[in-house]
Structures are given as C-alpha cells and as structure tokens.
N, C-alpha and C positions, 0 to 999 in steps of 0.2 A: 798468684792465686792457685795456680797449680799444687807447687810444691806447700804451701798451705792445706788443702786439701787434701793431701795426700799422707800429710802429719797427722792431720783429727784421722785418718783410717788406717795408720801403723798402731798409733797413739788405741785407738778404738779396741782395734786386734788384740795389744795386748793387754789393755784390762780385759777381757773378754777371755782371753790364754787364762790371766791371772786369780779371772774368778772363780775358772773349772780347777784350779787346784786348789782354792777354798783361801781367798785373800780376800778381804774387803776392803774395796778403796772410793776414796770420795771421788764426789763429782761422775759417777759414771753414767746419772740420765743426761745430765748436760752434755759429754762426750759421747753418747747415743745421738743427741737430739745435731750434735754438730757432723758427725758421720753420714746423718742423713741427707744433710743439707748439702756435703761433699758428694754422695753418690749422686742427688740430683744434679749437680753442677756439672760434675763428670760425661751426665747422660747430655746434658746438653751443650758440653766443649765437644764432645766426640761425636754428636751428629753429623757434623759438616764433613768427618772423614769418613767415617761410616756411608754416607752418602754419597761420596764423590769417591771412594775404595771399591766398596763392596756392589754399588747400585750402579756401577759405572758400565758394566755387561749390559744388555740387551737382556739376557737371559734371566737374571738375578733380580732385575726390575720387573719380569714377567712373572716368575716365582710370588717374590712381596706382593703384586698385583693379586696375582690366583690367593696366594694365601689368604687377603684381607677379602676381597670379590668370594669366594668358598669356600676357606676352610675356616674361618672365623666368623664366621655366619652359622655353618654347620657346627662348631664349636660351641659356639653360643646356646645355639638351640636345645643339642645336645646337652649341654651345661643347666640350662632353665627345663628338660624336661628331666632330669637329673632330679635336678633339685624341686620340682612340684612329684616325681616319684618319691623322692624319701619324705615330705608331706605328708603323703598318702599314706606310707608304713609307718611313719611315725604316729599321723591319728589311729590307723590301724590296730599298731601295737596298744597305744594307748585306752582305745575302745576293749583290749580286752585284758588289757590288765582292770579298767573302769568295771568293766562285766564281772569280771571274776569277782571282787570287792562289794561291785552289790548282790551278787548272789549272796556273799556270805552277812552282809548287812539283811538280805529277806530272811534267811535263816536265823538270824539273831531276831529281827521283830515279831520271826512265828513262835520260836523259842519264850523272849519276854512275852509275849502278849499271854502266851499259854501260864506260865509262872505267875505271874502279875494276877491272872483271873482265880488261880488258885488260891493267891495267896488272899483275894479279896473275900472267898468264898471262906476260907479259916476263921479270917477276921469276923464276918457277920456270924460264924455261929461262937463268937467266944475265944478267939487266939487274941492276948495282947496284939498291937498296932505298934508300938513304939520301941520295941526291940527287934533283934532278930530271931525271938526264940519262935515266931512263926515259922519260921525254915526246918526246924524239926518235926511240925506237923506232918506224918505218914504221907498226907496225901501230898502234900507238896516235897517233903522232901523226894518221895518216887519221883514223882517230875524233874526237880533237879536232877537226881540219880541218874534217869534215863536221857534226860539233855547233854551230859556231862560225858555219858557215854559216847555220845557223836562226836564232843567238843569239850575234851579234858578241860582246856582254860578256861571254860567259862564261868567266872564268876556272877554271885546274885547277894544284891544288898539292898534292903526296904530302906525310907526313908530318905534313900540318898540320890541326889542329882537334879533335886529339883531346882536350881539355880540354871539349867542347861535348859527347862522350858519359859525361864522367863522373857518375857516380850515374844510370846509366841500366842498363837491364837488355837492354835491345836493341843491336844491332851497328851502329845506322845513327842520322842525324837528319837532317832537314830544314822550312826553316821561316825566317825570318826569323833576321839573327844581324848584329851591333853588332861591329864592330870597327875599333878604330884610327878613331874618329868618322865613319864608312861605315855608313850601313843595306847589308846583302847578301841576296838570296835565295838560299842556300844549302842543300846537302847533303854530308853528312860520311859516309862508304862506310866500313866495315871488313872486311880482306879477309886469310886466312890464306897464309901465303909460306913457303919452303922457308928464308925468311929471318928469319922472325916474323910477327908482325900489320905493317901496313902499313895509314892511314887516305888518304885519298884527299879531297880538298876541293874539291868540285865549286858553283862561284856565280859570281852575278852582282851585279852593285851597285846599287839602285836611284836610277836618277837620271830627270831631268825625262821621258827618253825612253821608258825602262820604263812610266811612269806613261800616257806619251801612247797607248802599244799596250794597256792594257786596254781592259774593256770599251766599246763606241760608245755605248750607253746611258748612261750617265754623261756627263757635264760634266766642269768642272775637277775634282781629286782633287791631296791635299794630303797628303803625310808627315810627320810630326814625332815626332821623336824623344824621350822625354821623361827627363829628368833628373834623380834623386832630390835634392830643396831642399836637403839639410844634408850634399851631398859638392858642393856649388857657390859659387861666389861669386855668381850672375847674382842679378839683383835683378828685382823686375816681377810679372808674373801670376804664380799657383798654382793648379794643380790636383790635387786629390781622389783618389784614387782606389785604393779599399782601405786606408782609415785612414794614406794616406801622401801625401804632400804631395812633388809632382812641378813642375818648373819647364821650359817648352820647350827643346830642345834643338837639333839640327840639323833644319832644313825642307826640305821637298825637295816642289817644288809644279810640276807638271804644266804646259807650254809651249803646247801644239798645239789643247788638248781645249777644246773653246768649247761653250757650252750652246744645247741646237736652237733655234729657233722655237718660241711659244710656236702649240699647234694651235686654240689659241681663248681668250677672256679666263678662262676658269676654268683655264687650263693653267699652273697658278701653279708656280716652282722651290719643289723639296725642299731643303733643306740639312739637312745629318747630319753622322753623324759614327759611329766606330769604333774599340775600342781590339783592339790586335793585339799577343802577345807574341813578343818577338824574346830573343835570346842573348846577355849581353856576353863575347865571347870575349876570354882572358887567357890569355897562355901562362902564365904564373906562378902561374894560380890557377882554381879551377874555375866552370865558366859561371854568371850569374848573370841573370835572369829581368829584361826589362826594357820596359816599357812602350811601344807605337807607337800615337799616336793618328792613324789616317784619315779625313779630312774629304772629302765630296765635296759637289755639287749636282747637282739627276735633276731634270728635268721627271715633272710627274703624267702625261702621255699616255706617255711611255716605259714606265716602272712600271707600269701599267694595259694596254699590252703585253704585257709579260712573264706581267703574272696571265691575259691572257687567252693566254696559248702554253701554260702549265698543266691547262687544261683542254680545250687544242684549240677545235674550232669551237664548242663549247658557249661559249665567251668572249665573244663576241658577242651573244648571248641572255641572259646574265646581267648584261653594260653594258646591255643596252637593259631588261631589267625595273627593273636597279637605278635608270636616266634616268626609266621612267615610274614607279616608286615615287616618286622625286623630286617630279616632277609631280603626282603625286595629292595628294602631301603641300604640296607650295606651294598648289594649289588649294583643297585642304580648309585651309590657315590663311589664305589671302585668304577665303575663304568667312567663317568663322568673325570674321576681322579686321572686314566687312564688316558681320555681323550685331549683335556687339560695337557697333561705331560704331549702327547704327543704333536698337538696344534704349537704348543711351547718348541719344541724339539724343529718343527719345523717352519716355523718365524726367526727362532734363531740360526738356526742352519741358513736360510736364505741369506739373512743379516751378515751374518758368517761370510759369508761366501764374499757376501759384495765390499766388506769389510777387506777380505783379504785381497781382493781385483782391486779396490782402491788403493790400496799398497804398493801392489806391483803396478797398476799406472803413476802414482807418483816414482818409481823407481824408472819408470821411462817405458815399461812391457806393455804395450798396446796390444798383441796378440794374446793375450789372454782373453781365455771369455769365462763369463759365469753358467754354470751348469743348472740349467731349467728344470728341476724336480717337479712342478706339479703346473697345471695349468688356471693359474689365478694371479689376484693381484699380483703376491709375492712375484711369480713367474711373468709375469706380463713389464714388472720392475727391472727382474733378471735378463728380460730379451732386450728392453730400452736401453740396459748399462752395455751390453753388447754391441747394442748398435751408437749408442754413442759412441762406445770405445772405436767401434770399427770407423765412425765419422773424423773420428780425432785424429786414427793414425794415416785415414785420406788427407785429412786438411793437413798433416807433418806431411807427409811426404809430397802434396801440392806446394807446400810452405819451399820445401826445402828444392823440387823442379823451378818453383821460383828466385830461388835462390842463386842457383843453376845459372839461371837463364839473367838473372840481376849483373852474376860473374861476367856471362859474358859478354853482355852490354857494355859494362863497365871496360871491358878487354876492346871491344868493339870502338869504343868511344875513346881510348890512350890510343887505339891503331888511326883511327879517326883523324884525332888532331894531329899525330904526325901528318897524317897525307897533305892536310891543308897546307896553304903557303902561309907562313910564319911575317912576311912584311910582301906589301904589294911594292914590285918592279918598278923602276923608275927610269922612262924613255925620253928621250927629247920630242915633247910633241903629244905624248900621247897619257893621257889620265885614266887609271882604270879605277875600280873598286866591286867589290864583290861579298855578298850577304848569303848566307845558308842558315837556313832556322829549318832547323829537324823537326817534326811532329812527335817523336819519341828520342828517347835518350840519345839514338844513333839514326844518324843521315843516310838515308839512300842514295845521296847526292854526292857529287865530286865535282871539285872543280881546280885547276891549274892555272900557272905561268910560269911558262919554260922561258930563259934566260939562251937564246939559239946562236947570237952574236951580237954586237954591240949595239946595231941597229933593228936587230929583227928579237919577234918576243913570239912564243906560242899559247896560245888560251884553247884550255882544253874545258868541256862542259859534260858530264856526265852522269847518267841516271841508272845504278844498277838493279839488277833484278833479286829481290826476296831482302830478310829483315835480318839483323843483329852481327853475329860472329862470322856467319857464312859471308854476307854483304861487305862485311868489312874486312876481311880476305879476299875476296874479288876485287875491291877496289883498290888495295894495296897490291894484288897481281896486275891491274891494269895500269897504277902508277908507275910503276916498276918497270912495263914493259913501254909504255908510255915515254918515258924519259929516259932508257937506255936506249930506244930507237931513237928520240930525238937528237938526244946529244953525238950519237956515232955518227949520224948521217944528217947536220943539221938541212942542207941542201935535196933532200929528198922531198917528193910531192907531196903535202898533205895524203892525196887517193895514194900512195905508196905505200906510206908510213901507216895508214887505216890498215891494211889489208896485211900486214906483217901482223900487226897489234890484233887482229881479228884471228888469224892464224895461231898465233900463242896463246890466247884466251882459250880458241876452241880445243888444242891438246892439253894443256892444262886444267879446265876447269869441267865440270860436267853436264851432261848434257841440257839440264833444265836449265841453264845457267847461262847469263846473254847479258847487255849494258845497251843503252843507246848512247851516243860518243858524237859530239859535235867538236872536231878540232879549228881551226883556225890558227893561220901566220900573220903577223903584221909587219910589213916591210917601211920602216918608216924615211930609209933611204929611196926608194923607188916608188914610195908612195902606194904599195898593191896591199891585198887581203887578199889570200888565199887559204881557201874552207875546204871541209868534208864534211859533209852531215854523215853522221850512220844511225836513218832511223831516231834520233831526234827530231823534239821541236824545232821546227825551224825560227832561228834568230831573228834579229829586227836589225835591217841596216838601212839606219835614217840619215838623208843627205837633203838638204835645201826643201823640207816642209815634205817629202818625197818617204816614203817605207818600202823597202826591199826585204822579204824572203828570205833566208840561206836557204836551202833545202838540196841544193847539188850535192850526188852523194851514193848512198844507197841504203841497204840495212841494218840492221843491228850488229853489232860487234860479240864473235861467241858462238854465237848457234847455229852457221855454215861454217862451214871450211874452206870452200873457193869460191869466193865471192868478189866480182867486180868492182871497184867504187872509181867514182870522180872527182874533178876537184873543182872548183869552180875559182876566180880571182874575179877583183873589185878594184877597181882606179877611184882612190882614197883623197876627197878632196877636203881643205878645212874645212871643220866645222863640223865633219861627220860621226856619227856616232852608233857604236854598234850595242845591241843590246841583247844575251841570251839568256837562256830560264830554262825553269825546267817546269814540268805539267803541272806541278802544285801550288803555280800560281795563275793558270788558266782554267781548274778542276773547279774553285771553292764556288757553293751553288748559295742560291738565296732563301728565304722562303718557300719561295713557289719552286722549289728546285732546278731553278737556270741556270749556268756555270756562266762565269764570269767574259768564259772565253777568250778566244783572240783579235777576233772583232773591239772589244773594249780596250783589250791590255793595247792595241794597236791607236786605238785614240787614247789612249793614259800616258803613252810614249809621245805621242807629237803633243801631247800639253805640256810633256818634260824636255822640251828640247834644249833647253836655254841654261836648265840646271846641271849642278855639278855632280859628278856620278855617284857618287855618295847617295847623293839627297834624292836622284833617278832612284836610285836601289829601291831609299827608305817609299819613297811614295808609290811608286809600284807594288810593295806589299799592303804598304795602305789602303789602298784602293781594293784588292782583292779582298784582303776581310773588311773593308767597311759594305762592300756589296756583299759578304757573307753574313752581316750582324753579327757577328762571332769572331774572338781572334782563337778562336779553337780549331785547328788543322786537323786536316783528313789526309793529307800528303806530305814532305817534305815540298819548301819554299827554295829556291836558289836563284839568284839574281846576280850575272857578272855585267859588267856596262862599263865599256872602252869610249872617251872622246878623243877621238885623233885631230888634230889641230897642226 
C-alpha cells in the first residue's frame, strides 16, 4: 500500500511537471483524485509515528497542548473577525460603488423628466409625435444641448422603450437596461399628448469612461454582463446565481482608475464584487430581468474614511479606541504567549530533571538529587524523588549490612558445626545423646565429648555470651582451649583444668566477653563423676527416684583472671542418669508470662527416667514449648543426657 501510494504521487508530480510545459495528457482528474486519496492515507499511516516521535517529549506534548487550548482559538477568532471585517468593506465598498450609480440614475431621471416635459409641451402645440423631428424644436433641442453639456453620452429617443414599462404599474423606469449587446443607464418618461401617450428614452451607455468618473474612492471597477448558459453557445466559467446558471457576457472594465497608495503595510486592497439588475430591452417582446455583475478594488484606508465621515469627528476617537483595543489585545496575548512558554519551560525542566535522576538511579547513583526550582507541586515531586532516592540508597546499604551480617552467620554456622561432635562416644556402660536447636541461624550453645581414656569420657556444656561471628569465635577459642587442656593432662581436676580454661579465655578474648562452662568426667572404671560448674545451670543428677544439683564450682569462665573453682565427684550407681541444659529450656514463658522453670523441668525429668536418652532430650524440649504454646524460641535450646548403667 505504501509503495502504491507513493506511485499515484510520483506519477501525480509528473503530469503536473508535464502540464507546466504545455503537454496534455489523459486521465489527469483521475490521477488528481488518486493523489488525494494517497496523501490522506499518508496522514494517517504516519500518525502513529508522528505521535510516538515527535509527541514523545513532555515538552512538544505541552507545545501541541498550548497550540490547540490558545493559539487556535485565538486563530480562529482572528480568522472569523477577519473574515466578518472584509464583509463589512466589502458591503462598504459596494454601498458606494451602489451610491455612485444611483446618483448618476437621479441625474438621468431629472435630466428625462425635464426632456420628456419638453418634448410633451412641443407636441401639444403642433410638433409631430411619431418621429424624431421633435428634437429639433429650439426649445427642446437647448435642453438637450445643455444636458449633453454635463453628459456628452447621453443620448434621447421618443417613442422608444416602452416595452421596458411593461407589467409595471408606474409611468416611468430608470435603472440599468441591456440592449442590442450595450449596458445603458437609462430612463424611460411617459408623458400624455394631444396625440397619445408618447415614451421618451432618455441614456447613456456605459463604457470605460462612465466607469472612470465614479466614485475616487474606488480603484479599478469592472462591468459584465452576464448571460443565461442554456441561450448561448460560449463555453468556460459559470456562475450561480438564484438557482441559475449564468456565463460572462460583455465586460466593460474601467481605463483611468488606478488604486491609491497603500497608507501603511496593513492598508491591504479590498476586492468585491456586486450583482446589479439591468433590462433586456426587445422591441418584439417584453423586458426581461438580467443580471450585472460589478467588480471593483478599495484600499481599507478609503473605506475606514467613509465610516469615519458617518459619524463626523467622532471617526477619529473610534479608530483610535478601536488601534488601542488592538493593542491591549496583542499585548494581553504576548503576555499570555509569554507566560505559556514560561510555565511550559518550567514543567518541563522539572520533568527534565526527574527524567534525567531516573537515569542515573537506574545506573545504580543513589546520590543524586533533583534540584528544587520553585516551591509547588512540581517541587514538592522534586523533594519526594529525593527522599525516595535517599530511602532507596538506606534500604541498599541496610540490604547489603545484612548481607554482611548473613555472611557471617553463615561463617558462624561452617565454624559451628565443626565444634559439634560429628558421632556420639561409645562407653561400656554408659548412653549419651545430645540436641541443640538454635533460635537463629547460629547457637550460643556448645556442647562436647572428649575421648580422655578408654574408660573415662569428658562432657563439656556451654552457654557463650553475645550473637553471630563474635560467639562463634569464642566458642571455637574455648574448644580449642578446652581439649588441648584436656587431652595434655587427662588426669587433671575438672577445678584445675576450669581455671587454665578461664585464664586463656580472659587474655585472649575481651573484656565484655565471658561463657558459663559446666565440665564433667565420667569414670566408668571407678564408677565417679566428677564436675565444675562455672556459673552454669546447674545439671540434673537423677539416682533412684532422687534429683541432685551440680552446682559445685564457681563463676563464669573469661571475665576474672584469678579465680577459685571446685570440683565436686558423685559415686555413679546403675541406673543413674545425668541431665544438663542450658537456660533456654527453663526461660520459655506462657501466656501469663511464667517461665517454665526448674521446678517443672525437674518433675519432666523424673517422668523421664525410664526413657532412653534420646527420647529424655526429645521430650524435655516438648514440654517446654508445649507450656510456651509456641515452638518459636526466645533462646537457644541444648540438652545433653548421660545414662550410666
């Protein structure tokens, strides 16, 4: 369709090249009529780019906006009082080319009337009637003489034109009147005789010169004659008028009359035009009504003359309010033009701006900000994209401290599961197992079994202080120190081996920095347990329906440097069973916020005595969040539980 289209307007082009050199080719309304139909086509294949090109700015959308909202408004207006002003100069003009014509139409019927009476007055005393040798009569011919002197062309002929009063109800006519291919200004007299009626045809002819003695206000001034189309052969223009269809006839166009000066560049020519009706006189048949069209050209300073002699001196004060109406009104739309442009400039300048900050956030520059020009919406938009921006690049950099902090959880949690034991120990005699459920990704908790000799096993229980990378560094310094002291010196006291371990923690780590540390030996040759609490929960050592304490010991491990501890030992009979923890399974509260305590956890143990350590673990965390209603932790959970048998 395109390249279609685009043939009918090469195609177009060149008969249209071809005609201006003087070639006549067929078909060229048809190729007109297809050109047109391609340029529409054109307008509306190329909307959708035009629209999505050119209307794609802010700005250019704002522009087309103002245009069609004011300046096509203003255009329009402009345009419609345009056009009802040359209306005005056009009747203007027309009224006095009309004025002029009938002056010279009264001076033609004072002229016949005066002839006519003369010629009546010859008649009754004895002039033949039925020639024109009445025109030589003294008295009349002076009369002519002296008419003829005003008005070379006027001719006078008795007996003729009375076909021009027929179907009239008056005595007389005068007016424009067609004969024998002649425009005439005529008048036709009827006057009563001792002889009859007698008509009198008193005219003149319009020709270039008539034209040139109208009015001085006018330019050239143009006659034509017009022709009814379907009693001619002429071929060419047509014109309209009253459902009839008229073709030019004889022109008769004005020699002398040249248009003024123009009195300034707004003194722009009128051209008009006038239809006038004239007479076709016939002697053979009665007058019939016939179209004159007059054309002239008027300067607007002539015209604007005339309206100001209308009013006399007051003409002057209405040109000059109508000049400064003018003026207020160019002023108030350059005002207006102005402030348009500049409300435009600064809509899209904000647009602008935030256009370009969205850029560079998609480019990742959070530090940009948009620059607040004025204090309104626009600005009130400008301070909101700021402070988004500035939200955005807090939530990045919170995103990415979490990140951080994800890293080293995750570092936390590989250090982690080293510390744990990888398989629980296997003693003659004795059953352990052991549970840690972290509340977050990383345990506060620790817990061991050291391998000390073939009969004896160490359980270490520990709760260190603060969360993540730091705690899991602590805890891998206290394993370390933990089971280098144990394995050097398996034979050392639990209170011995606390108080090295406490030592190394406190120059090593710093000062806010501490662990509570419950160790324990099981001898399961001599059948002993031998403890340290530091500062720990104290354990559950359950023998024959019976609960014992650990608590022998002292403080926390870390945050003294000379510190005391004790040991305590227990003669380990079958059947007994030890069970240690850490606070986050005596912390978890209810409802009514009551912690679970040690009071319950201590009847939950002697309901478990029978079970295997495993299933002690699992139901001792049971128990604590089934009295929490919640299995959601506030603490780390750790549960180790020895049956020595």
């Amino acid at each position: 369709m395109d390249r279609i289209a685009l043939a009918f307007l090469v195609l177009y082009a060149i008969f249209r090249l071809a005609g201006l050199l003087g070639a006549h080719l067929p078909f060229t309304g048809l190729l007109f009529f297809l050109s047109f139909i391609s340029v529409i086509y054109f307008f509306f294949r190329l909307m959708p780019w035009f629209r999505n090109q050119l209307l794609w700015r802010l700005r250019n959308r704002l522009i087309v906006a103002y245009l069609f909202i004011a300046v096509v408004p203003v255009v329009l207006l402009l345009t419609m009082v345009g056009l009802a002003a040359y209306g005005l100069y056009l009747q203007l003009g027309a009224h006095l080319l009309h004025d002029d014509l009938q002056n010279r139409i009264s001076i033609i019927t004072g002229d016949a009337d005066a002839i006519a009476g003369a010629i009546q007055d010859a008649i009754n005393r004895g002039a033949a009637a039925g020639d024109e040798s009445v025109l030589a009569r003294p008295e009349v011919a002076a009369l002519i003489q002296s008419v003829q002197s005003q008005w070379p062309e006027i001719r006078v002929h008795p007996n003729h034109g009375q076909r021009l009063l027929a179907g009239r109800n008056n005595r007389e006519y005068t007016g424009l009147v067609e004969e024998r291919g002649e425009l005439w200004i005529a008048s036709v007299q009827t006057r009563s005789t001792r002889s009859g009626p007698i008509f009198v045809f008193v005219g003149a002819p319009v020709t270039p010169g008539f034209l040139d003695k109208l009015a001085s206000e006018l330019g050239p001034v143009q006659m034509m004659l017009l022709e009814p189309a379907d009693q001619t052969r002429r071929t060419g223009i047509s014109i309209e008028i009253e459902n009839r269809s008229y073709v030019p006839g004889l022109q008769i166009l004005s020699r002398n009359r040249k248009l003024s000066q123009p009195a300034n560049f707004l003194d722009i020519p009128v051209r008009g035009a006038s239809t006038l009706e004239a007479l076709h006189h016939d002697p053979e048949r009665d007058a019939a009504p016939v179209p004159v069209l007059a054309s002239f050209v008027v300067r607007l300073s002539a015209l604007n003359r005339q309206l100001g002699t209308s009013v006399g001196a007051v003409g002057p004060i209405l040109l000059g309010l109508l000049a400064l109406a003018g003026v207020i009104f160019l002023v108030l739309e350059t005002a207006a033009l102005i402030t348009g442009v500049v409300l435009t400039r600064t809509i899209t300048r904000a647009v602008g701006d935030l256009y370009d900050a969205t850029l560079r956030v998609r480019r990742g520059d959070f530090s940009h900000r948009v620059r607040v020009h004025q204090r309104d919406q626009l600005g009130a938009l400008g301070e909101s994209f700021n402070e988004m921006t500035a939200s955005v690049s807090e939530l990045i950099d919170e995103q990415r401290r979490r990140q951080r902090l994800e890293n080293e959880l995750s570092i936390a949690r590989e250090v982690q599961e080293q510390l744990f034991p990888r398989s629980l120990p296997q003693l003659p005699g004795l059953q352990v197992a052991a549970i840690c459920r972290p509340a977050r990704s990383v345990s506060g908790d620790y817990y061991d079994f050291i391998r000390l000799a073939p009969s004896r096993l160490g359980i270490a229980l520990a709760d260190i202080s603060g969360k993540g990378i730091s705690a899991a560094l602590l805890m891998a310094s206290l394993q370390a120190s933990l089971r280098s002291n144990a394995m050097l010196d398996g034979h050392t006291g639990t209170a011995k081996l606390v108080e090295r371990l406490n030592q190394q923690l406190f120059k090593n780590t710093s000062d806010d920095r501490y662990a509570t540390f419950f160790y324990a030996v099981y001898d399961c040759d001599a059948k002993t347990l031998t403890y340290t609490n530091a500062g720990h929960l104290a354990p559950f050592f359950v023998h024959a329906g019976k609960v014992q304490q650990l608590d022998e010991g002292g403080t926390v491990v870390g945050l003294f440097e000379e510190v005391p501890y004790t040991q305590g030992t227990l003669r380990v009979e079958p059947g007994s069973m030890l069970v240690a923890f850490s606070d986050g399974l005596t912390e978890p509260e209810n409802v009514y916020g009551e912690e679970f305590g040690m009071q319950r956890l201590k009847e939950e143990v002697l309901r478990q005595t029978n079970a295997a350590p495993p299933r002690v673990a699992e139901n001792l965390i049971a128990a604590a969040e089934q009295w929490a209603g919640s299995a959601e932790q506030a603490d780390d959970i750790t549960v180790v539980v020895a049956r020595m048998d």
